[in-house]
C-alpha atoms as one frame of an Amber mdcrd trajectory, in Angstrom:
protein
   0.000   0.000   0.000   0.856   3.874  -0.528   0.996   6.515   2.090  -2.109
   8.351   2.382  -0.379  12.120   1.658  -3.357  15.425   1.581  -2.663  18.650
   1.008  -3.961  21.291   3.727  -4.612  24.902   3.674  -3.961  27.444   6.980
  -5.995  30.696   7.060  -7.205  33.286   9.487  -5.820  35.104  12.328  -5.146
  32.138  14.919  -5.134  29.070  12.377  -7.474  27.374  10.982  -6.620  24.196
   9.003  -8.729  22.728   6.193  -7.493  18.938   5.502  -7.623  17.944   1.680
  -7.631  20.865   0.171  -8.828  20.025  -4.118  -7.592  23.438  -5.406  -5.734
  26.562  -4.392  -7.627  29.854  -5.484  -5.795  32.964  -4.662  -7.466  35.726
  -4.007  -7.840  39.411  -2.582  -9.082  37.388   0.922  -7.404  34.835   3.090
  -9.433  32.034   2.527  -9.546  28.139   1.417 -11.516  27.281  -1.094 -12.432
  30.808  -2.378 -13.723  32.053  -5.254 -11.706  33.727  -7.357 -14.155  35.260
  -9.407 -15.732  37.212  -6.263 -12.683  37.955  -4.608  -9.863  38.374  -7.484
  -6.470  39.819  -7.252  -6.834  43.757  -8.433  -4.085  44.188 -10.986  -0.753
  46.004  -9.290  -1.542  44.092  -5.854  -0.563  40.732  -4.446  -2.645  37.933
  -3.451  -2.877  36.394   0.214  -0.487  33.789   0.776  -1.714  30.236   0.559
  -0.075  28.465   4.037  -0.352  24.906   2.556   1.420  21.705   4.109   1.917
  17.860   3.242   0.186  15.912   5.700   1.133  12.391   5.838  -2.007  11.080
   7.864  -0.868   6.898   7.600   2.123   5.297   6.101   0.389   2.717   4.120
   3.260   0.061   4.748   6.125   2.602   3.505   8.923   3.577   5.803   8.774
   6.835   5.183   8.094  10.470   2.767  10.382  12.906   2.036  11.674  14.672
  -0.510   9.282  17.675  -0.903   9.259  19.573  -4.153   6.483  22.266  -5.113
   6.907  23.650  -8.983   4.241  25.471 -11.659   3.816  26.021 -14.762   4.855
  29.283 -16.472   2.373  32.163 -15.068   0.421  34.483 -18.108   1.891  37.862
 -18.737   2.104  40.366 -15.698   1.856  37.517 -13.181   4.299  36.309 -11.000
   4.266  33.579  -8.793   6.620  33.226  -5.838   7.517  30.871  -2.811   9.088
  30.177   0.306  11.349  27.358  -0.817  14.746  26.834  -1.606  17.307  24.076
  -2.754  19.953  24.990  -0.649  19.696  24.088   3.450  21.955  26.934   4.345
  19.498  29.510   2.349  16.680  27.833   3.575  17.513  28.515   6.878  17.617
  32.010   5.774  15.191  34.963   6.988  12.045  34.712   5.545  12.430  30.622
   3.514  11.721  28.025   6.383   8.292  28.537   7.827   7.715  25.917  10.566
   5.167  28.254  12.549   2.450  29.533  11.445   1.767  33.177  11.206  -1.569
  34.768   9.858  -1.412  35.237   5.789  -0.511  38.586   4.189  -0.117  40.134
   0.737   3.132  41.749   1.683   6.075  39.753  -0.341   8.302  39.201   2.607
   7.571  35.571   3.203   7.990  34.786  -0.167  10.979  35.706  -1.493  11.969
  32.988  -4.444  10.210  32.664  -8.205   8.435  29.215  -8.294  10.314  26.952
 -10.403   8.251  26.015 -13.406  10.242  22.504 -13.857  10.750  19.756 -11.351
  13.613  20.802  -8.554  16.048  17.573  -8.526  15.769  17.907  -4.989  13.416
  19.065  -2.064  12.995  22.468  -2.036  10.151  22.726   0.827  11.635  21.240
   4.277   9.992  18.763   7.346  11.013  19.671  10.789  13.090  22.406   9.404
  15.605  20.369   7.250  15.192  19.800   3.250  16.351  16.191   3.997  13.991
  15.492   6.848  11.555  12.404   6.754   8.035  11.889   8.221   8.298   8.173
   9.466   4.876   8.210  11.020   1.814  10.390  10.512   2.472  14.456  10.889
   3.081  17.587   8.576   5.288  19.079   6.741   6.748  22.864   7.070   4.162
  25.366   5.724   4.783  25.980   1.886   4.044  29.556   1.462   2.949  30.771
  -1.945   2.023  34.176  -3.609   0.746  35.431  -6.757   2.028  38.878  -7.731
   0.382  40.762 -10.444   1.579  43.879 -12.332  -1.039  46.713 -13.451  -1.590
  44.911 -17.069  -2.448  41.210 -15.603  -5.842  40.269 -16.954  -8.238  37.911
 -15.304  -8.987  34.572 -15.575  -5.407  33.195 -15.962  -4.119  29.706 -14.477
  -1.121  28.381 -12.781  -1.248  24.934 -12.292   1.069  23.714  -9.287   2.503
  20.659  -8.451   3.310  19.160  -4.663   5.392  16.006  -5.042   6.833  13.371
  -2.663   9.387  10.575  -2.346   7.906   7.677  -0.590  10.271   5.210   0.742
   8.838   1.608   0.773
């Protein structure tokens, strides 16, 4: 059997998690779920940060999941689309990468300071417990992957970024 791996969402002032989150709206509110349509990004202005986290709820028979890599495609024209991650432990570490607390969501772009890759990172570029090497060997979370869509005064609405959240699991 496979782990069982979902993908949750934190919002609000004092968190509130939603488990299994299907798809990641951004939006001018801090909300899962939302609808971007009713709440879109103004062009010029950021979007709320999405607080999102692997949650390995049962191992499934596999040792254990690591290896944590978040990617997108390309954004459209005058959007942007930036991330907490990083490659590199030592710049990880760094101010403002590694988010293993959580803190309420903004649309100021100090939390996410790195483009999204838009091709698969070789290795993990979203941490557990801190480290880009660490392993969830039983059921638990991983640090919160913050992400941010930026948007210059000519974005137009209605354009997509599909995202990707991928995992090692070690049988």
């Amino acid at each position: 059997m496979a782990a069982v791996v979902e993908l949750d969402e934190s919002n609000g002032s004092s968190e509130t998690v939603t488990h299994a989150v299907a798809n990641s709206n951004y939006g001018s509110v801090d909300a899962a779920a939302l609808n971007a349509t009713n709440n879109p990004i103004i062009p010029g202005e950021n979007s709320f940060e999405k607080w999102q986290r692997w949650h390995v709820t049962g191992l499934g028979g596999s040792v254990s999941v690591r290896t944590l890599r978040y990617f997108a495609t390309v954004p459209p024209t005058n959007i942007t689309h930036f991330f907490n991650g990083h490659t590199t432990q030592g710049t990880y570490d760094g101010a403002n990468h590694k988010q293993t607390v959580y803190a309420q969501p903004a649309v100021t772009a100090t939390r996410t300071p790195e483009a999204v890759p838009t091709t698969a990172p070789a290795t993990a570029n979203i941490g557990i417990a801190g480290s880009l090497t660490g392993e969830l060997t039983a059921a638990g979370s991983s640090d919160y992957c913050l992400s941010q869509i930026r948007t210059a005064g000519g974005a137009v609405a209605g354009g997509s970024i599909t995202t990707t959240f991928r995992y090692e699991e070690v049988a």
